[in-house]
Structures are given as C-alpha cells and as structure tokens.
C-alpha positions as MATLAB code, in Angstrom:
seq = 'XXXXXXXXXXXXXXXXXXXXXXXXXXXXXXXXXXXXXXXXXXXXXXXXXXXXXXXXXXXXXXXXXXXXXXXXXXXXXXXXXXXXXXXXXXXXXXXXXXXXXXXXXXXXXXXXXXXXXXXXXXXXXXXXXXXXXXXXXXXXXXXXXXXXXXXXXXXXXXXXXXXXXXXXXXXXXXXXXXXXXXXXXXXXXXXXXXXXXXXXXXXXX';
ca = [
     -27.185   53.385  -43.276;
     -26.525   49.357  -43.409;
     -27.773   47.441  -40.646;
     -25.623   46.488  -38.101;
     -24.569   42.950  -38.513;
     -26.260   40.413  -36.537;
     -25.145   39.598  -32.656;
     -24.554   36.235  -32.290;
     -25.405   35.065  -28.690;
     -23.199   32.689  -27.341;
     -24.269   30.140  -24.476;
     -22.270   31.494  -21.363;
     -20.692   28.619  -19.454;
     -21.836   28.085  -15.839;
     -19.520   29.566  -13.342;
     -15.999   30.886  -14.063;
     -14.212   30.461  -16.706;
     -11.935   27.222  -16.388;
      -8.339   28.272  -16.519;
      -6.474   26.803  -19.338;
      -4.503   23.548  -18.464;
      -0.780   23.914  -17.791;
       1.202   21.006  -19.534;
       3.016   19.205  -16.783;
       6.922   20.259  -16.361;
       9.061   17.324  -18.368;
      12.075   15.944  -16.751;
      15.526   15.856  -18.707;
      16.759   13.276  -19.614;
      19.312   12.906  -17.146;
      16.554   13.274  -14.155;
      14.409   11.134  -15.846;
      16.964    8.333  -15.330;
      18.217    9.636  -11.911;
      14.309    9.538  -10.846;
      14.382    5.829  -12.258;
      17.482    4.699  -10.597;
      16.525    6.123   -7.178;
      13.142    4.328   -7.328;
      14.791    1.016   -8.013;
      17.068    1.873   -5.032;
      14.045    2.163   -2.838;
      12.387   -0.955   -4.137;
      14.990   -3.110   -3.218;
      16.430   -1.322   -0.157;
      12.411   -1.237    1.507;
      11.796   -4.524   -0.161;
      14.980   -5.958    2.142;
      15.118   -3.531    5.211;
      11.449   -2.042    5.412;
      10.508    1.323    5.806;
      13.654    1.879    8.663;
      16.724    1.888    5.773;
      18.044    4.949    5.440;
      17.293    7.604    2.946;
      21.318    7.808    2.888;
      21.607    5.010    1.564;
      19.286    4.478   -0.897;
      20.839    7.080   -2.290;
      24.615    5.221   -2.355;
      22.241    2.289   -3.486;
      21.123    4.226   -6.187;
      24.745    5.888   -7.209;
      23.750    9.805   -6.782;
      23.406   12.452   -3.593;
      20.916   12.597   -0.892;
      19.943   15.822   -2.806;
      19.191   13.966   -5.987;
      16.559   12.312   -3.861;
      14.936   14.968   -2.484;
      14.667   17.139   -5.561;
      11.988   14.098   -6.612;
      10.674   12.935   -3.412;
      10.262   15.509   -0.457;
      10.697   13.214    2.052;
      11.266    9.596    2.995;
       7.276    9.448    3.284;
       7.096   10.349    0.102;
       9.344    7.659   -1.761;
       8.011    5.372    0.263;
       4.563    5.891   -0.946;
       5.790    6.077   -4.281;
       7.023    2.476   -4.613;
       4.610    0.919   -2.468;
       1.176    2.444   -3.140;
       1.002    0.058   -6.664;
       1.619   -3.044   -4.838;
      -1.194   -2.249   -1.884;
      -3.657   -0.889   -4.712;
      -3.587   -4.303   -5.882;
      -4.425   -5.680   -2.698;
      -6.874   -3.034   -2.038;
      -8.731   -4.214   -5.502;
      -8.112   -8.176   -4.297;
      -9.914   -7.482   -1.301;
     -13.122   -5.751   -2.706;
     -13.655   -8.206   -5.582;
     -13.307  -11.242   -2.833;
     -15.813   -9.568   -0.721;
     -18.037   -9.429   -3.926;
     -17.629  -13.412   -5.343;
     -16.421  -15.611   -2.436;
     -18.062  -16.968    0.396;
     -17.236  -14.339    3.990;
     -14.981  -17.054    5.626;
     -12.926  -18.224    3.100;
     -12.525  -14.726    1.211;
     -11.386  -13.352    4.589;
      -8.846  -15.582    5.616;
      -7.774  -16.590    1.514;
      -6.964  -12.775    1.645;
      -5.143  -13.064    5.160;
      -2.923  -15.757    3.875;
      -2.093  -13.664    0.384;
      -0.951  -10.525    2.356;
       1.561  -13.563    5.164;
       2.724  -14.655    1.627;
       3.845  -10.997    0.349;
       4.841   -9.672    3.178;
       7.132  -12.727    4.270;
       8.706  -11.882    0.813;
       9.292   -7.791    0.838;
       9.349   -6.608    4.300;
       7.881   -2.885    3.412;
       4.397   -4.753    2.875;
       3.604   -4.546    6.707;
       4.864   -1.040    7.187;
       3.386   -0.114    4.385;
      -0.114   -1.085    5.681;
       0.559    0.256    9.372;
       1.676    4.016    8.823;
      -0.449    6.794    8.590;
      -1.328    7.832    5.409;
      -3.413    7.263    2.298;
      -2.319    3.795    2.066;
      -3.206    2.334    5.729;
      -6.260    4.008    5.205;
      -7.268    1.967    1.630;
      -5.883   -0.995    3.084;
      -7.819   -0.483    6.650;
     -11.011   -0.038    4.766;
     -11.088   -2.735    2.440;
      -9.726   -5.186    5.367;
     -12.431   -4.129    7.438;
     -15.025   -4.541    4.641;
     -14.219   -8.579    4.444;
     -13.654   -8.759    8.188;
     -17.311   -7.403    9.173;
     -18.646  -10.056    6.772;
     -16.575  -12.774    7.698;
     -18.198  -11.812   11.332;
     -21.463  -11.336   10.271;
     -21.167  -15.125    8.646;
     -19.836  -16.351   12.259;
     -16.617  -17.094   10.695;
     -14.772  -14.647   13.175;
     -14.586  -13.972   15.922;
     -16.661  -10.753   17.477;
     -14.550   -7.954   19.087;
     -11.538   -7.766   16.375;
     -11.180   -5.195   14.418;
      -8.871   -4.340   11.157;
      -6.502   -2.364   13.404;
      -6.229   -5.182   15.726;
      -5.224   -7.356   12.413;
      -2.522   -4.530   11.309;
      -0.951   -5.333   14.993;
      -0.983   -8.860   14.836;
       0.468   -8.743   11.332;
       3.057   -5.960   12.173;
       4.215   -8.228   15.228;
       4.199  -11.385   13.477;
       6.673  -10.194   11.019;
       8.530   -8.524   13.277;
       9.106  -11.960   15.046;
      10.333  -13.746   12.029;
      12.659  -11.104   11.225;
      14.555  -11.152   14.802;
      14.633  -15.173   14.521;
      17.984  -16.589   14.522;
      18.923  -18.100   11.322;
      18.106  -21.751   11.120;
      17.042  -24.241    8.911;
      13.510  -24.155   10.616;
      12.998  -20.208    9.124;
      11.197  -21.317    6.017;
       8.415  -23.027    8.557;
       8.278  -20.146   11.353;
       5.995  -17.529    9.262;
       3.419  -20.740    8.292;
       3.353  -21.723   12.231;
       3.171  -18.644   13.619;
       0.480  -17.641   10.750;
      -1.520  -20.219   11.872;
      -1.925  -19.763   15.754;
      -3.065  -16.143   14.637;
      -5.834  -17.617   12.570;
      -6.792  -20.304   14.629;
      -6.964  -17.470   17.242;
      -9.207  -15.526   14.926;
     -11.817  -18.137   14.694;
     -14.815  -17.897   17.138;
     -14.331  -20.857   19.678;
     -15.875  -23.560   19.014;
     -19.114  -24.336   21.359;
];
C-alpha cells in the first residue's frame, strides 16, 4: 500500500476570511454624462446662489429631470458635498501646512484673508464651511488648530473660538450680498474684512 501523499499545511489567515472585492457598478454612458452635466449645474448654480438655489433648477440648469438628479445624488446635501468638499480639502491642507512653516500671527490671519478672497468669489464657500457635516467639521478643526496658536503667540485675541469665526464670516458675506449695487461693491468685502480683523486682535495695552 503507497503512502499517502504528503499534507501540505497551509498558514491559516487571522480572522475570517476577507470576502472577495465587488468591482464597483459602471455608469453608461449616457449617465456618465448626465452625472457630469448635473455637477457642472451645481458648480455654477452654488457658486452664484449658495447652498439656497434650488435643486429644481439645477436640474433645468443642467437640461434633465429632478429625477436624473436624485438617481446620483440622494439629496441636495449630498450634491452639495460633492462639488464642494475638493475646494475645502484644499483649504483644509492650506491650513495645516501654515500652522507647520509660518509664524502663528501671520499664518492665521494670511489664511483668514485667503478664505474673504474665495468666498467673495463663489458664494457656497461660507455655507459650505457652516453646515453640519463632514466638511464644517475638517474646516472647524484645522481653523481652530491655527487660531489656538495664533492665541497662544498673543496675536489674538482670548475668548474666540473657530465657531465664533464661521459666524462672523457667514454674516460678513451675507452683508455684501444684500448691498445695493454700487460702484463702491468691489471695496465693501476689503472694509468690512478689516474691522473683523482689527476686532480679532487683542487690544492694544
């Protein structure tokens, strides 16, 4: 009788077995470019209006049905996020690496002045960073990180905190925005931008 053939042991892998990858569902064509024309829709229509356009008419924007819309994004939320999370990422990432090279005053208000600039120029920037969500709370946490040090360095002001910022940011923008039209409009943001930092500074002795 021949010997049984060898067993060859075989290192059992810690914990369950990992279930096998499922390949991600591919759009048609035809979605694919209905998904594309709805997103640049909702970056222009947020870009102009803010968050309060209506998912209506992005849709007209975009040339298909409010269903069209929802079969790729859930809910206005949900677009939203979509075409703003890249642009607050990258301030997110500004923020840290300023709090990393630059001196605690200047890298807090440099970064103050960046987000006046952007925001003066798409109005979803400041809604973006004040609603609840994933992105208010990246934004929060890296505003907070170069407002503590710019504290700590006696640069600002003690007492304010990030979500006092949001506010004052929210409301300044909302001031420009209800403004009558004028040919002093281009000025209004800088002013106005300025009596909030002055305001942030610590008084002077």
């Amino acid at each position: 009788m021949a010997d049984p053939e060898p067993r060859v042991e075989s290192a059992a892998p810690a914990g369950p077995p990992a279930a096998p990858a499922l390949p991600e569902p591919k759009l048609r064509a035809d979605a694919r470019r209905n998904r594309e024309k709805v997103l640049r829709a909702a970056r222009d229509s947020f870009a102009e209006s803010g968050y309060d356009v209506p998912l209506d008419e992005i849709a007209a924007r975009a040339g298909v049905g409010a269903g069209t819309v929802y079969r790729h994004f859930p809910s206005k939320e949900a677009l939203f996020e979509a075409v703003t999370t890249a642009r607050v990422e990258d301030l997110v990432a500004d923020a840290q690496a300023r709090a990393a090279t630059a001196e605690p005053g200047p890298a807090f208000f440099g970064f103050l002045e960046r987000v006046a600039a952007e925001a003066a120029a798409k109005r979803d920037l400041p809604d973006a960073i004040a609603i609840s969500g994933t992105l208010q709370d990246a934004i929060r946490s890296a505003l907070d990180l170069l407002l503590r040090r710019a504290q700590e360095a006696g640069a600002v002001r003690p007492g304010i905190t990030a979500a006092d910022l949001i506010v004052l940011f929210k409301g300044l923008f909302a001031s420009i925005r209800s403004a009558p039209p004028g040919p002093v409009d281009d000025e209004l943001g800088q002013r106005l931008f300025a009596v909030i930092t002055d305001g942030l500074r610590p008084p002077s002795p």
